[in-house]
Every structure is written in structure tokens, then in C-alpha cells.
C-alpha positions as CSV (number, residue, x, y, z in Angstrom):
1,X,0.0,0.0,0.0
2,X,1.4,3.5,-1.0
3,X,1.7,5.8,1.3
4,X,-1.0,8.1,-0.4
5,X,-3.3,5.1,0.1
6,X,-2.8,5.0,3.6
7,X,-3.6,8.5,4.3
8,X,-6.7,8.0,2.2
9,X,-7.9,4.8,4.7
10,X,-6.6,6.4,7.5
11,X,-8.9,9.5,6.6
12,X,-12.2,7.9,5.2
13,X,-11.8,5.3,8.5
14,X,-10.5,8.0,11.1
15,X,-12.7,6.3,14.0
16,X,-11.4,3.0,13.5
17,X,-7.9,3.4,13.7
18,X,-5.9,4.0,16.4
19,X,-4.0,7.2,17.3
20,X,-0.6,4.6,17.0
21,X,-1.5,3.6,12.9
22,X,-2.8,7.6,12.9
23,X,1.1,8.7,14.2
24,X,2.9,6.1,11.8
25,X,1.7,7.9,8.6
26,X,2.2,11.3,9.5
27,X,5.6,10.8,10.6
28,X,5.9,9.3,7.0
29,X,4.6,12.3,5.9
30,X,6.5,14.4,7.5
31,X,9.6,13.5,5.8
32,X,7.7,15.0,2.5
33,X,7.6,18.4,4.2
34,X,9.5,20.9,2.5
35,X,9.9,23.5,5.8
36,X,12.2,22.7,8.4
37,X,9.7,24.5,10.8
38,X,6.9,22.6,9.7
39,X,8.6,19.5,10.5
40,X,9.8,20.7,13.7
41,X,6.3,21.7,14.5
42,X,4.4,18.4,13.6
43,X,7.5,16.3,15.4
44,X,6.6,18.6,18.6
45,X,2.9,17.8,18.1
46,X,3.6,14.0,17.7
47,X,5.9,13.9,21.0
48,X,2.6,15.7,22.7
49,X,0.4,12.8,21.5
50,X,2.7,10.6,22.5
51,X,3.2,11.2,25.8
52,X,-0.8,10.9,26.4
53,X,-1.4,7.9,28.1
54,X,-5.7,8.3,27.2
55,X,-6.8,7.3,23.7
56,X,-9.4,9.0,23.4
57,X,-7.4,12.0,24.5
58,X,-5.0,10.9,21.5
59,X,-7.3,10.2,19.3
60,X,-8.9,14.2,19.6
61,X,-5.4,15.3,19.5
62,X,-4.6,13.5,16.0
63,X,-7.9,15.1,14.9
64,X,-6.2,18.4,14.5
65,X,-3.5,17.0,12.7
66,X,-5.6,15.5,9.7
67,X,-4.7,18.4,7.3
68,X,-1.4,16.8,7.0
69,X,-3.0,13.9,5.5
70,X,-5.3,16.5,3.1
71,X,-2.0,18.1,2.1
72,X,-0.3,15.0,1.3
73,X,-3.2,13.2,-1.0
74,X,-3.6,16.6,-2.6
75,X,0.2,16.6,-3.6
76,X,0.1,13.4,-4.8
């Protein structure tokens, strides 16, 4: 599966999959990012999720990080 595939599942599915799958394709994705800061911010808001031990908590957190996905299926 591509890595634009996964994004696609992970968004059409977003309740079903768990903030750990969630995490695994953004930091995928963030490798793509062309701005240092931009990575630096989504690597500070991945260590935040992280360290949540709740996943629901996680869960709402990786909610405000599915414009990454958007971006990334867009691009490609």
C-alpha cells in the first residue's frame, strides 16, 4: 500500500484506527515536508500525542492533525 493510500484509509476510517496507525503515517509524511519548521512543528505535536497515556485524549489530538493527510493526497 502507498503511502498516499494509507492516508486515504486512515482519513475515510478516522474512528477505527488507532492514534498509534494515525502517528505512523504522519511521521511518513513528515519526511515529504519541504519546511524545516513545519517539521519541527508536527515532530513537537507528535511527542505531545505521545506522551498521552488516554486514547481518546490521542485520538482528539490526531484530529487536528488531519490536514497533513489532506495536504499529502492533494500533492500526490
Amino acid at each position: 500500500m502507498t503511502l498516499k493510500e494509507e492516508a486515504e484509509k486512515i482519513l475515510e476510517n478516522f474512528e477505527q484506527i488507532s492514534s498509534e496507525e494515525f502517528i505512523q503515517v504522519t511521521e511518513k509524511i513528515k519526511g515529504n515536508l519541504q519546511s524545516q519548521l513545519t517539521s519541527e512543528y508536527l515532530t513537537g505535536k507528535i511527542s505531545k500525542i505521545n506522551q498521552v497515556t488516554d486514547e481518546v485524549e490521542k485520538k482528539n489530538l490526531c484530529k487536528a492533525l488531519k490536514p497533513y493527510l489532506d495536504w499529502y493526497i492533494q500533492g500526490n
